[in-house]
C-alpha positions as a Markdown table, in Angstrom:
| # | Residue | x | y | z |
|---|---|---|---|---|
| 1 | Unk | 0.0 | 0.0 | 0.0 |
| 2 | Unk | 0.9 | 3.4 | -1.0 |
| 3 | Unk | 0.4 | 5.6 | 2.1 |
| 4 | Unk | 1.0 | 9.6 | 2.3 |
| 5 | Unk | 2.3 | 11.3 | 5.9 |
| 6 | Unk | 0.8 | 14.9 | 6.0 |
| 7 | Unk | 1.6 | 16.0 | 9.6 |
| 8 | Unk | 1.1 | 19.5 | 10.8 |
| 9 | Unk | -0.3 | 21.8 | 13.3 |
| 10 | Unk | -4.1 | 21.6 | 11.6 |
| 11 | Unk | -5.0 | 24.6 | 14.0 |
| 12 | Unk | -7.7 | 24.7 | 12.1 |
| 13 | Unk | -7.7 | 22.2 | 8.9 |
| 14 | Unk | -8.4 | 24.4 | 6.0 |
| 15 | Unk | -9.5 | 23.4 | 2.2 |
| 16 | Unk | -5.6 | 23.9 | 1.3 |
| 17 | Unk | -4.9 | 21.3 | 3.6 |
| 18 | Unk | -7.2 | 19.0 | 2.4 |
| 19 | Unk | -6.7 | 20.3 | -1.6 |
| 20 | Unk | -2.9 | 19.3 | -1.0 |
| 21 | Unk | -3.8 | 16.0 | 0.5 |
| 22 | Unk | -5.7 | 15.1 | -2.7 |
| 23 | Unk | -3.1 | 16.4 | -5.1 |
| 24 | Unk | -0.5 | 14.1 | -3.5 |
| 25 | Unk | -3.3 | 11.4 | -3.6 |
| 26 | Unk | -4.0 | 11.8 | -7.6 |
| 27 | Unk | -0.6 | 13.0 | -8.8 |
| 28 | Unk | 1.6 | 9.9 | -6.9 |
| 29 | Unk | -1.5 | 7.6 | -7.0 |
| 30 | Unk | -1.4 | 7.0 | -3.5 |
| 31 | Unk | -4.1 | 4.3 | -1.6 |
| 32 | Unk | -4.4 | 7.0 | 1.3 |
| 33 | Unk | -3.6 | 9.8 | 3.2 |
| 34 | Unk | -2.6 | 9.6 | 6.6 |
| 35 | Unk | -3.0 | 13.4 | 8.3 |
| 36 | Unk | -1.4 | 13.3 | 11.7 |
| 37 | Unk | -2.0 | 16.5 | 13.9 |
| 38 | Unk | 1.0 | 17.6 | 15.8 |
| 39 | Unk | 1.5 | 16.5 | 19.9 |
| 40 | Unk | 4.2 | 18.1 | 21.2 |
| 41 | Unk | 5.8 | 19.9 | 18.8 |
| 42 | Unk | 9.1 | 21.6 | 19.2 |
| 43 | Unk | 8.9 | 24.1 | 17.2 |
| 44 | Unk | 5.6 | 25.6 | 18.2 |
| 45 | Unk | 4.6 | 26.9 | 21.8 |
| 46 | Unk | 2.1 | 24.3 | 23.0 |
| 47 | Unk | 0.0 | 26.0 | 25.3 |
| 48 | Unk | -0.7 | 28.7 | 22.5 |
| 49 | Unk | -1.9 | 26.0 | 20.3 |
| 50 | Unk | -5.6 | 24.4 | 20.6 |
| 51 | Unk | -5.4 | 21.5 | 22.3 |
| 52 | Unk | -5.1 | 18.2 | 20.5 |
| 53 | Unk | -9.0 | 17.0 | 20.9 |
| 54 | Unk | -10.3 | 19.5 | 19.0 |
| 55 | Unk | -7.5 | 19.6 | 16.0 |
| 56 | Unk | -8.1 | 16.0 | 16.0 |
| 57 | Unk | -12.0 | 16.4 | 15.8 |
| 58 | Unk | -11.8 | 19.1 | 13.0 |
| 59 | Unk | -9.3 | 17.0 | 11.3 |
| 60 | Unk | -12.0 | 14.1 | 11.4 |
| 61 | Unk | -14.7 | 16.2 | 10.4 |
| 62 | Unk | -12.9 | 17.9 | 7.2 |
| 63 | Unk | -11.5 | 14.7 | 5.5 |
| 64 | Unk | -14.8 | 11.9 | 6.6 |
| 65 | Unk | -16.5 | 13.0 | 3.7 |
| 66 | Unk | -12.9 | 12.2 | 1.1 |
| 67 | Unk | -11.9 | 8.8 | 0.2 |
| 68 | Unk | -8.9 | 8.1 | 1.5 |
| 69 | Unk | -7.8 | 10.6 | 3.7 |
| 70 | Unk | -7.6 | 9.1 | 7.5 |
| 71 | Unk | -6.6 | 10.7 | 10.3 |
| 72 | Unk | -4.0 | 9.7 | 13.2 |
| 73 | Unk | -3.3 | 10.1 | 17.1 |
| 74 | Unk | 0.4 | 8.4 | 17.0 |
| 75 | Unk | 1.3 | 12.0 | 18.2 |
| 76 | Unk | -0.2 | 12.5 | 21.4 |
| 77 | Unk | -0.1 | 9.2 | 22.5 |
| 78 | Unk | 3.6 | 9.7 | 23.5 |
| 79 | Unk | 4.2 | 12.2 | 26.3 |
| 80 | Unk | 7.5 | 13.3 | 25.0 |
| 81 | Unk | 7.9 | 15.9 | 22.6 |
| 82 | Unk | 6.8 | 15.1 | 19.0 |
| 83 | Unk | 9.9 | 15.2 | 16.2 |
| 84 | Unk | 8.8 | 14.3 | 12.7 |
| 85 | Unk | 11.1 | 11.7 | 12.2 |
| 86 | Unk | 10.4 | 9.2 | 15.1 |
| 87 | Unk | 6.5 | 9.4 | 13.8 |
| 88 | Unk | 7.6 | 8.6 | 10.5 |
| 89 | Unk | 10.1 | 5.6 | 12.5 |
| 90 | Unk | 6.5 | 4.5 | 14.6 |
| 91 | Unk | 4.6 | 4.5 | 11.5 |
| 92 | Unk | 7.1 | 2.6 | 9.8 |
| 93 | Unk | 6.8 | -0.1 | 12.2 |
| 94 | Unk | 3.1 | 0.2 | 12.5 |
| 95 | Unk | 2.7 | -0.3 | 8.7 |
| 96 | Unk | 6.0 | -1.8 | 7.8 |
| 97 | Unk | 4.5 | -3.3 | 4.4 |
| 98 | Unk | 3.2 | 0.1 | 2.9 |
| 99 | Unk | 5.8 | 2.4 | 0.7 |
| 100 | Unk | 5.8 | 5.6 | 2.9 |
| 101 | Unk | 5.8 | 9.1 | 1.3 |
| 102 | Unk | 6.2 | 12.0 | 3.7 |
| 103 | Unk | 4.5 | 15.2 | 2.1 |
| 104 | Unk | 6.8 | 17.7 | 3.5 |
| 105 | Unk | 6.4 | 20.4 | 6.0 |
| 106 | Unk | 8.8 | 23.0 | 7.5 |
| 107 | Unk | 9.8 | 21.6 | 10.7 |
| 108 | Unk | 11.6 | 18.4 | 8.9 |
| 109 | Unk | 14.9 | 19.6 | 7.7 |
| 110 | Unk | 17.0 | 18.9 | 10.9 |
| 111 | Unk | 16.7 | 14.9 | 10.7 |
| 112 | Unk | 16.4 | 15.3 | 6.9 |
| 113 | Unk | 18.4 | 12.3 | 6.4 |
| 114 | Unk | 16.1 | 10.0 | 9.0 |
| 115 | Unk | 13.2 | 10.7 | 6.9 |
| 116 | Unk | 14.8 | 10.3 | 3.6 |
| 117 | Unk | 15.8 | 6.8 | 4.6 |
| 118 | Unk | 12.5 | 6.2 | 5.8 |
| 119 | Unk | 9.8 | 7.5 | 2.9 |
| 120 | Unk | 9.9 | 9.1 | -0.3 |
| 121 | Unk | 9.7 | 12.7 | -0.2 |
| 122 | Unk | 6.8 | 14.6 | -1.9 |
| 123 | Unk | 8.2 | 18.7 | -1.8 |
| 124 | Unk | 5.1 | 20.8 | -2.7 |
| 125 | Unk | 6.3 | 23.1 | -5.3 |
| 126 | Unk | 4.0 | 26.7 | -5.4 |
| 127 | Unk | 3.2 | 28.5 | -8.8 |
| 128 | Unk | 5.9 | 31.2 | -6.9 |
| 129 | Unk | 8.6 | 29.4 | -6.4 |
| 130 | Unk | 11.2 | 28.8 | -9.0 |
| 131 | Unk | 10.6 | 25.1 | -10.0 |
| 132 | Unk | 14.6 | 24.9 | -11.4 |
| 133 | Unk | 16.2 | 26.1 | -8.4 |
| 134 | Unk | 14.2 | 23.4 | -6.5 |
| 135 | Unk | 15.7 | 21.0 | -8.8 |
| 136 | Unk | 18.9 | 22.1 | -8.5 |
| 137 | Unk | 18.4 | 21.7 | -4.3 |
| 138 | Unk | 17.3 | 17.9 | -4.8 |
| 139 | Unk | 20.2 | 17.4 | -7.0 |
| 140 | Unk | 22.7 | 18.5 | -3.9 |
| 141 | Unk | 20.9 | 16.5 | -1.5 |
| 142 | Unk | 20.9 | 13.6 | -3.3 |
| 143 | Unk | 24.5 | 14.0 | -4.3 |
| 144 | Unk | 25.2 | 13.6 | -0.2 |
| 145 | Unk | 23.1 | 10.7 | 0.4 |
| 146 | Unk | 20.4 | 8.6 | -1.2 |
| 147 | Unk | 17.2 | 10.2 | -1.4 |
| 148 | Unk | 13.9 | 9.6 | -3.6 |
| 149 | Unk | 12.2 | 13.5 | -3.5 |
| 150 | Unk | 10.1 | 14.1 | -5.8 |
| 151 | Unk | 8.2 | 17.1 | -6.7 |
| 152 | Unk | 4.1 | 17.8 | -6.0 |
| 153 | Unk | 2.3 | 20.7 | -8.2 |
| 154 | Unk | 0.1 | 22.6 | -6.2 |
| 155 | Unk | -1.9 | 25.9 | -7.7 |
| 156 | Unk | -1.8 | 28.7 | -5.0 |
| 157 | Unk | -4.0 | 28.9 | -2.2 |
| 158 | Unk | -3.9 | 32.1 | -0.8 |
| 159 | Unk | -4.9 | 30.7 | 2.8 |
| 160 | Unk | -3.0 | 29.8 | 6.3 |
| 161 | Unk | -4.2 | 28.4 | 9.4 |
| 162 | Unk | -3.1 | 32.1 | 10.8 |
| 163 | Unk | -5.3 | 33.9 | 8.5 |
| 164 | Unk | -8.1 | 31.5 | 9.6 |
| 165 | Unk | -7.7 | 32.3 | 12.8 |
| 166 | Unk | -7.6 | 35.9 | 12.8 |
| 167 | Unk | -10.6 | 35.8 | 10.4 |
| 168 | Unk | -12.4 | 34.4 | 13.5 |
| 169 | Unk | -11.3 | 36.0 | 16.8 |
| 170 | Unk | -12.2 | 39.2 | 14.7 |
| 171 | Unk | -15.5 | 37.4 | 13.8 |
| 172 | Unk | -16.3 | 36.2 | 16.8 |
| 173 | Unk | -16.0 | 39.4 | 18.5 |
| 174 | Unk | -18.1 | 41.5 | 16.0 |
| 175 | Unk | -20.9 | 39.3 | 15.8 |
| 176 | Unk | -20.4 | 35.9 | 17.8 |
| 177 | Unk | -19.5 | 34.1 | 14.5 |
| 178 | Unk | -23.5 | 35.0 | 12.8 |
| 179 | Unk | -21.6 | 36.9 | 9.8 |
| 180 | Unk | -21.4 | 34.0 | 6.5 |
| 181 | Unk | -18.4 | 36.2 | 5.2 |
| 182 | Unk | -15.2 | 35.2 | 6.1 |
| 183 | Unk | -13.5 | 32.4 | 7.5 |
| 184 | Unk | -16.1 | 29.7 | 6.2 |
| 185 | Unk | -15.0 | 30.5 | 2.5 |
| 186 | Unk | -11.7 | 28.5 | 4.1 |
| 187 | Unk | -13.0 | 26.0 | 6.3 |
| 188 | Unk | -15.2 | 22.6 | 5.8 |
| 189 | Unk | -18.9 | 23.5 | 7.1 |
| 190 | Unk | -18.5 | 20.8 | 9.9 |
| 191 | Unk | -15.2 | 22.1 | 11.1 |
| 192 | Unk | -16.6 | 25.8 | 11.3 |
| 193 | Unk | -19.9 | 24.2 | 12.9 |
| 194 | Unk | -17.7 | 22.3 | 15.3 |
| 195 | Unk | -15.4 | 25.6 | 15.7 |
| 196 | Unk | -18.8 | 27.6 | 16.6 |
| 197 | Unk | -20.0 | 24.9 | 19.3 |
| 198 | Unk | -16.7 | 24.8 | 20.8 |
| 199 | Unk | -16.0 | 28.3 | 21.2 |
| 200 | Unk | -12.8 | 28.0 | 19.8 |
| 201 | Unk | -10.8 | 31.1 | 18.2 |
| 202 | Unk | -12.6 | 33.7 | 20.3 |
């Protein structure tokens, strides 16, 4: 089985997340997506992040209704903090059968070589970011060790899960979320119906 890693923060999952998720899934032909909200993380301050339940929950809700896309806990079921490359390692061993593609976020470069050695790299190239000079980067890594990186086209998608969020601490103070303009343009309805009944963002 061909099985993509997207991990990340998810504080909230947008549509990018889950357009990107797709794009790996058509363009590689992958059998699923594995998205694996961030436990620890080391490079974020935890206590300014929404807790775990609830990123997992919205991560649930925006990807039930796509084929393919599941959603994991490995993170937070380890007390210590979270690096990228020992979840890759655990999900190695959980699914030690499947040919492992890590769709790659920004926190992943300092055990770059774990993770090469582990899954084949999927680099998610924007419409502003010279496509040769990426090429030339792969070519330099690969020239120090063995690497399989290959590239994923992605359109633009002029949305962040810090946009999102400013979008609704403004909303929710202005009108206790009523307004439809905003933040729901970016977000799943059942995430931004969970988001209302949780009071989160405020």
């Amino acid at each position: 089985m061909k099985t993509g890693i997207f991990g990340g923060a998810f504080d909230p999952i947008h549509k990018g997340h889950i357009y990107m998720a797709q794009k790996a899934m058509e363009e590689y032909s992958l059998d699923r997506i594995l998205l694996v909200p961030s436990g620890h993380s080391p490079n974020k301050t935890e206590n300014a992040m929404t807790a775990f339940s609830h990123r997992y929950n919205m991560c649930k809700l925006a990807s039930e209704a796509v084929p393919g896309i599941e959603v994991s806990d490995i993170e937070i079921k380890d007390e210590s903090t979270s690096y990228t490359y020992v979840t890759l390692q655990k999900l190695k061993a959980l699914y030690p059968e499947d040919e492992l593609y890590f769709i790659m976020g920004g926190d992943s470069l300092d055990y770059f070589d774990v993770i090469a050695r582990t899954a084949i790299i999927l680099v998610m190239v924007r419409e502003n970011f010279p496509k040769l000079q990426m090429e030339e980067k792969i070519a330099h890594i690969k020239n120090l060790f063995p690497a399989d990186i290959r590239l994923l086209k992605c359109d633009r998608m002029d949305v962040s899960s810090t946009q999102v969020r400013k979008l609704l601490r403004a909303k929710s103070q202005a009108d206790g979320y009523r307004s439809p303009k905003g933040a729901e343009m970016f977000l799943d309805a059942a995430v931004m119906s969970y988001i209302q009944a949780n009071n989160l963002y405020r």
